[in-house]
C-alpha positions in Angstrom: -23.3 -14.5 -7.3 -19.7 -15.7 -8.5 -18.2 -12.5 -7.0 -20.1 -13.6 -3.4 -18.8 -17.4 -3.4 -15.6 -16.3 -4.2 -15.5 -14.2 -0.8 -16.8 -16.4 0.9 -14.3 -19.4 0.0 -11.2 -16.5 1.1 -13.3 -16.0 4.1 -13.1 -20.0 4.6 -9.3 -20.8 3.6 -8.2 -17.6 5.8 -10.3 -19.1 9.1 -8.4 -21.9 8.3 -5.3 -20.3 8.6 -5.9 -17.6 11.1 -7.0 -21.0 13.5 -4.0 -22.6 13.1 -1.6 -19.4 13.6 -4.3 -19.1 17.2 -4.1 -22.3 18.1 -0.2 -22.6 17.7 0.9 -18.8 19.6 -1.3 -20.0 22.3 1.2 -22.9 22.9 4.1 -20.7 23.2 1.8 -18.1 25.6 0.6 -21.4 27.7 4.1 -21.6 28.8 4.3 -18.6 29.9 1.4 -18.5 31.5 1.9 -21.5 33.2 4.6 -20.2 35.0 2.2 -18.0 36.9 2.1 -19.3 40.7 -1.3 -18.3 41.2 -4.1 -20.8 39.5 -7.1 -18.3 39.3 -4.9 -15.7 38.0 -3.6 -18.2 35.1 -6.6 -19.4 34.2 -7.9 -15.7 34.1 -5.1 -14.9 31.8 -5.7 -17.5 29.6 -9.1 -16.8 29.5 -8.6 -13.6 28.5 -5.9 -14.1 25.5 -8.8 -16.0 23.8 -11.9 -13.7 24.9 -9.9 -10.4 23.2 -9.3 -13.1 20.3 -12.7 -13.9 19.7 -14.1 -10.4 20.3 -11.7 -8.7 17.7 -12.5 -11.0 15.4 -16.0 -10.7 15.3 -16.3 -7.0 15.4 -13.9 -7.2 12.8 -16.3 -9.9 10.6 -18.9 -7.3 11.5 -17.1 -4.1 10.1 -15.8 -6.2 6.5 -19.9 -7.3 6.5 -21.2 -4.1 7.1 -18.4 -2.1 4.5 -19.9 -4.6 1.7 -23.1 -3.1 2.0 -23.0 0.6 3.1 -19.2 1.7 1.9 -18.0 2.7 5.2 -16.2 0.6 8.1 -18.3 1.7 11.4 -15.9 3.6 13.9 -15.8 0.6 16.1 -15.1 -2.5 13.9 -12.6 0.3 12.0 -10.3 0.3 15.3 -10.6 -3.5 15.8 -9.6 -4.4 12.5 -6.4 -2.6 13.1 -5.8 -4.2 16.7 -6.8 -7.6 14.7 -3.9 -6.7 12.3 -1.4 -5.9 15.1 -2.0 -8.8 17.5 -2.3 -10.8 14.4 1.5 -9.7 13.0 2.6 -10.1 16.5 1.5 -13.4 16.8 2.5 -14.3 13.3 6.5 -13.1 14.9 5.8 -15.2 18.1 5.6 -18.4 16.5 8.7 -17.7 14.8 10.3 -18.3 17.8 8.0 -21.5 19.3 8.3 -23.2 16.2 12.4 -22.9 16.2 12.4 -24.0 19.4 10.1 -27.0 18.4 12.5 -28.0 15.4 14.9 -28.0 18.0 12.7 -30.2 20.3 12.1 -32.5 17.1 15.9 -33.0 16.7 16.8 -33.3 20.0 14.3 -36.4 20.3 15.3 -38.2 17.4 18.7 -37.3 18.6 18.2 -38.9 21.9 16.2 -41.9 19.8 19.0 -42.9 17.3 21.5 -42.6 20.4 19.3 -44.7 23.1 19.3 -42.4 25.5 16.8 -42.9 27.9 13.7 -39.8 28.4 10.9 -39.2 30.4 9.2 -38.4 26.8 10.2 -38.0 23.3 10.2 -34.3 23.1 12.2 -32.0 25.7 9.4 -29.7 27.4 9.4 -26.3 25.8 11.3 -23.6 27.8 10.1 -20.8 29.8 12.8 -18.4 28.9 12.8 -18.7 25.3 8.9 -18.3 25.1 9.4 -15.4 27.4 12.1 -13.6 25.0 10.0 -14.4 22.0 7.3 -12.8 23.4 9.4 -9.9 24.3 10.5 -9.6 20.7 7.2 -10.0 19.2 6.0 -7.0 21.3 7.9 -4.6 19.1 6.6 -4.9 16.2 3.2 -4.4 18.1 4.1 -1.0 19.6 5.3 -0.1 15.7 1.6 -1.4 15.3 0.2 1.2 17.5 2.5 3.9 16.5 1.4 3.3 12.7 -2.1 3.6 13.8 -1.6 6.6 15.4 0.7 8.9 13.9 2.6 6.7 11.0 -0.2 6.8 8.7 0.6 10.9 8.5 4.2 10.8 8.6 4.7 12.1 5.6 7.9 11.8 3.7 9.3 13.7 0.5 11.6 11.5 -1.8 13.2 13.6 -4.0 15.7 12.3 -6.9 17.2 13.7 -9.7 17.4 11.5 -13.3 19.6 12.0 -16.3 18.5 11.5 -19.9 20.4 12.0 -23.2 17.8 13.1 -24.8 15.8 15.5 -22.6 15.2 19.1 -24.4 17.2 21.8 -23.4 15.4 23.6 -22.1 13.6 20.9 -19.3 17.3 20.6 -18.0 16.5 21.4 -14.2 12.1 20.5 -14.6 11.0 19.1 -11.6 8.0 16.7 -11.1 5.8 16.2 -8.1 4.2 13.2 -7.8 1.7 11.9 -5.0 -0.9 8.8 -5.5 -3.4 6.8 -4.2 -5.4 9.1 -2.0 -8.1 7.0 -0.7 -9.9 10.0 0.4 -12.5 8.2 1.9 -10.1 6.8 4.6 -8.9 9.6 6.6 -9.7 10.2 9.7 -8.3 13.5 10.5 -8.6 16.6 7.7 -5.9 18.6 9.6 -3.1 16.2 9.2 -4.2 15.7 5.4 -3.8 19.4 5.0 -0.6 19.7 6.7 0.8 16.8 3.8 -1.0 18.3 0.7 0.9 22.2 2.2 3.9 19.7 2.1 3.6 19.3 -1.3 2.7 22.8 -2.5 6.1 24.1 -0.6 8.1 21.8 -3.3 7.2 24.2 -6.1 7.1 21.8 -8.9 6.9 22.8 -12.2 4.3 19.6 -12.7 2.2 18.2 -10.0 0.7 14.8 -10.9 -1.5 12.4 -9.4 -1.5 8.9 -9.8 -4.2 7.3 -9.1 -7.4 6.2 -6.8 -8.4 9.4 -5.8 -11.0 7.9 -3.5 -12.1 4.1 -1.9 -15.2 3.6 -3.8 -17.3 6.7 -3.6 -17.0 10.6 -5.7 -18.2 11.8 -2.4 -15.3 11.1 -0.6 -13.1 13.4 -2.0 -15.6 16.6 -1.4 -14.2 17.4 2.0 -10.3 17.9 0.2 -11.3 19.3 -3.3 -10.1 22.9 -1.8 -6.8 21.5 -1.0 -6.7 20.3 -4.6 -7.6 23.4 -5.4 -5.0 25.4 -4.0 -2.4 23.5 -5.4 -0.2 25.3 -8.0 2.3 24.4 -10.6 3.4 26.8 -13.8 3.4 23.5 -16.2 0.0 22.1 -15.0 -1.5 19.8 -12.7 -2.2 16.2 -14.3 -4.1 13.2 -13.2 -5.3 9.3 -13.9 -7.6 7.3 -12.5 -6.6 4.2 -10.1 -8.6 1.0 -9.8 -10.5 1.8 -6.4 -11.7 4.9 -8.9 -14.5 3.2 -10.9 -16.7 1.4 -8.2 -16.1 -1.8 -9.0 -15.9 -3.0 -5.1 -19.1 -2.1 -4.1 -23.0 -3.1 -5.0 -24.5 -0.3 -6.8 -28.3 -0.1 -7.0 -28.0 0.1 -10.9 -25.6 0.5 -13.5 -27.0 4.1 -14.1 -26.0 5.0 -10.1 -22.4 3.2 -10.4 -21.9 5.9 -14.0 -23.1 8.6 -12.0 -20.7 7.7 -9.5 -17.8 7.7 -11.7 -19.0 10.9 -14.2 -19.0 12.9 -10.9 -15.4 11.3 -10.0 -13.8 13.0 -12.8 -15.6 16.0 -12.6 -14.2 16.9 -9.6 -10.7 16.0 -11.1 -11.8 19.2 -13.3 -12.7 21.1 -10.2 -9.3 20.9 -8.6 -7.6 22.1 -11.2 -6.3 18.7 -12.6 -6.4 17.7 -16.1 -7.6 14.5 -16.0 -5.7 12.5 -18.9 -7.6 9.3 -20.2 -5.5 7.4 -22.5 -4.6 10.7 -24.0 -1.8 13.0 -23.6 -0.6 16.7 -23.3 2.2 18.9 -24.4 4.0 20.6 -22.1 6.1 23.5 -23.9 9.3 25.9 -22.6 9.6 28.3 -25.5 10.6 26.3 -28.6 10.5 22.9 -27.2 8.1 20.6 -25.5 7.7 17.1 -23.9 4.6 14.9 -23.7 2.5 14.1 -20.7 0.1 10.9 -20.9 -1.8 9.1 -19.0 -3.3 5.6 -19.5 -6.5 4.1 -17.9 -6.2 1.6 -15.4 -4.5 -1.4 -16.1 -3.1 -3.9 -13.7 -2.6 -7.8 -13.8 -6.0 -8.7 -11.9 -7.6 -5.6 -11.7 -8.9 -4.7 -15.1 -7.2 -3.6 -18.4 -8.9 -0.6 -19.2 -5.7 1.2 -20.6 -4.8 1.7 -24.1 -1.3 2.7 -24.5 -1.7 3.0 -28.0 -4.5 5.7 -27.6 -2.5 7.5 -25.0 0.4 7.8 -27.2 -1.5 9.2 -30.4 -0.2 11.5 -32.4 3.4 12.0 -30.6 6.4 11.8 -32.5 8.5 8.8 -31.9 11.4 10.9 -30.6 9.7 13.1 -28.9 10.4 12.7 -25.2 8.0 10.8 -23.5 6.6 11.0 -19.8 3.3 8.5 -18.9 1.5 7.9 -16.0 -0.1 4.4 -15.3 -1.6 3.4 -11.7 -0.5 -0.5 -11.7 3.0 -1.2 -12.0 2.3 -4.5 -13.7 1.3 -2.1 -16.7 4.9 -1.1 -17.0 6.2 -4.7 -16.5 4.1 -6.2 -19.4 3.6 -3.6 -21.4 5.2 -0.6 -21.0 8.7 -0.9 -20.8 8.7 -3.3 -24.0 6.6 -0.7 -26.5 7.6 0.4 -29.5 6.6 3.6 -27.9 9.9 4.8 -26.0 8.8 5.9 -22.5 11.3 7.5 -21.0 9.8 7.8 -17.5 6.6 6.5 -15.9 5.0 6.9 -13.3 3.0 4.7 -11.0 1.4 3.9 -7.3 -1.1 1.5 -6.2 1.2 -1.2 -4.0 1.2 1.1 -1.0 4.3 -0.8 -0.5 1.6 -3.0 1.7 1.9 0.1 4.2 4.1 -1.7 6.1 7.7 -3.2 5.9 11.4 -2.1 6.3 13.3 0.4 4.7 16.9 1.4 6.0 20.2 1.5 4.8 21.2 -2.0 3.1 17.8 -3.5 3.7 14.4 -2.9 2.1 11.1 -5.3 2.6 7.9 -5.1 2.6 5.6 -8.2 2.1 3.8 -6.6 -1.0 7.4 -7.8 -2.7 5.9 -11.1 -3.0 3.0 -10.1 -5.7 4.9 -6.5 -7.0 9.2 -7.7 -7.1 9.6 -3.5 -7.5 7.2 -2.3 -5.6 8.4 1.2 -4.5 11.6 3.7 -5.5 13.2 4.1 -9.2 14.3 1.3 -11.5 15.8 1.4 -14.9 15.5 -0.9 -17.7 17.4 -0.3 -20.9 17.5 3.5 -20.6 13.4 3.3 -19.3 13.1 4.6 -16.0 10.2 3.7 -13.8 9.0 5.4 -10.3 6.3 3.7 -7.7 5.3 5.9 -5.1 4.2 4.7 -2.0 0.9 6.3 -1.9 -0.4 9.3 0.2 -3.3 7.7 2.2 -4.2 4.3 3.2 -6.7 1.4 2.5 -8.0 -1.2 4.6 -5.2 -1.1 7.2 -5.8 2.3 8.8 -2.0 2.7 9.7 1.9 3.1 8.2 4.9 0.9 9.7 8.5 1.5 8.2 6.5 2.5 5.0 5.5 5.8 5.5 3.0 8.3 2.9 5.3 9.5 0.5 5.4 12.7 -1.5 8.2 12.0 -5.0 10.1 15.2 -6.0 12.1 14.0 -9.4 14.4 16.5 -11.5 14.8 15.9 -14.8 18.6 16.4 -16.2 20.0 16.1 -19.3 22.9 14.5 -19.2 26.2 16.8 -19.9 23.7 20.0 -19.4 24.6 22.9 -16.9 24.3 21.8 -13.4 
């Protein structure tokens, strides 16, 4: 009951918003409009800004109603939730532009006020040409809308790195890692591009392949279709795994706890049938003749999404100077926890920001709105000889596209520092 008022009171505070963004783009697309000579043709332009409005918004209502009870986004409200995003982010650019112009407008007329100049009205008229080059700008992000929806969402990328450590064995001088994450299984759309990214993973020839996190949306079933990719996947050292929020059901209505257990049960069986060992709070040695380095992975934990993880459990029985490796979904694990333990964790690794599946990343500059609720939200950062490595995820969630943020596929080599290149 709690967990229904809460959506609805989002649902009420984002109509608030969402009508205000509406109601002030259409100011700046009046004026262009109204410089169409022909009065039928305006009014059937204006008309029809606001009919393609309304009817993308409620089909995309209907598709978020309908995914709260059956799992599953039907095909149609799927694609307007993803034109609702787009003309949404371009309108949300748009009225960049009107309202600079209208702080102009605002200090121009006090201007003109203060001075006693005599105006037909307070505020200057807005101008056609600057409504017309806002518009123009805002239609690029749109077509990188359309693109992501397309073809970004598989434009697979493979980040590789290479890290030093003073205190890595020997013999792991040269060990590579490959590391994808958050799956979301149940979003794809098309099994041949998933294949042609999971065959860009197994031609890295990692010693290690792990997984990160939220194997699927909400359902074990989701995953069936790609378990023989998983399958196929080979690495000398092993092939580890975690689990990921969207892993344990908790965003759905089950029709009893028992079905929601099954659920999960089946989940990590099927971790076993790919050939991953699925660590929970536990951890592994991974030997080279005469030395080894641990492999651990944590339960979910994350800042608003459920501390299941014990850290403590995971690390168990290690020595303290043994080198460490974890793997923990939510970066916010790493952030409160992690990277201040007694236990030293040399490098972890994590997903579950997507890096907001869209943003900016090019030399010098490097956004994404997801910065706002993760500061490091994707790449490498090092605290006090701690490294720690978010991957941008391998699927998608929600939005069913990539902008500037594409899937990502993490290659790291471990070195030890002063060891043979």
């Amino acid at each position: 009951m709690v967990r229904t008022e809460i959506f609805f009171m989002v649902f009420f505070f984002f109509f608030v918003i969402l009508f205000l963004i509406e109601i002030y783009a259409f100011q700046g697309f009046r004026v262009v409009s109204n410089s169409i000579q022909s009065d039928p043709l305006r009014l059937m332009t204006n008309w029809t800004y606001w009919l393609l409005t309304i009817v993308l918004l409620l089909l995309t209502i209907y598709g978020i109603w309908q995914y709260r009870k059956t799992f599953q986004f039907p095909v149609l409200s799927k694609w307007t939730l993803n034109l609702f995003i787009s003309f949404l982010v371009t309108k949300i650019v748009f009225i960049v532009f009107v309202f600079s112009e209208d702080i102009y407008r605002l200090v121009f007329g006090i201007g003109t006020k203060i001075m006693g100049t005599e105006t037909s009205s307070f505020l200057p008229e807005r101008r056609l040409f600057f409504n017309q080059l806002g518009l123009a700008v805002a239609a690029v992000p749109f077509v990188s809308f359309l693109y992501g929806i397309t073809k970004g969402k598989y434009h697979f990328k493979v980040h590789k790195l290479s890290i030093e450590f003073d205190d890595l064995p020997e013999k792991f001088n040269g060990f590579t890692i490959a590391q994808i994450s958050d799956f979301h299984s149940g979003s794809f759309d098309d099994h041949t591009e998933v294949e042609r990214g999971i065959e860009l993973l197994a031609e890295q020839k990692c010693d290690v392949i792990v997984f990160t996190g939220d194997l699927v949306n909400n359902k074990a079933d989701e995953f069936e279709p790609y378990l023989d990719l998983f399958k196929n996947l080979l690495a000398p050292s092993g092939k580890y795994s975690i689990l990921g929020n969207h892993d344990y059901g908790d965003y759905v209505s089950w029709p009893s706890p028992e079905e929601k257990q099954k659920n999960f049960d089946k989940l990590c069986d099927l971790h076993s049938q790919a050939g991953f060992t699925l660590l929970r709070d536990e951890n592994v040695l991974i030997e080279k003749e005469d030395q080894s380095i641990a492999m651990s992975g944590v339960e979910n934990w994350g800042l608003g999404f459920g501390k299941r993880g014990n850290l403590e459990k995971a690390m168990s029985g290690l020595p303290k100077d043994l080198f460490k490796i974890l793997l923990s979904h939510d970066p916010t694990h790493w952030e409160n926890e992690v990277k201040t333990s007694e236990h030293l964790v040399r490098l972890c690794l994590s997903g579950h920001t997507h890096g907001a599946q869209m943003g900016v990343e090019i030399p010098g500059v490097k956004f994404s709105p997801v910065q706002f609720r993760y500061p490091h939200w994707a790449g490498l950062k090092e605290e006090n000889g701690r490294f720690h490595y978010i991957n941008r995820g391998f699927g998608y969630l929600g939005f069913a596209g990539r902008v500037g943020i594409w899937p990502e596929i993490t290659v790291i080599e471990l070195r030890r520092k002063g060891g043979d290149s």
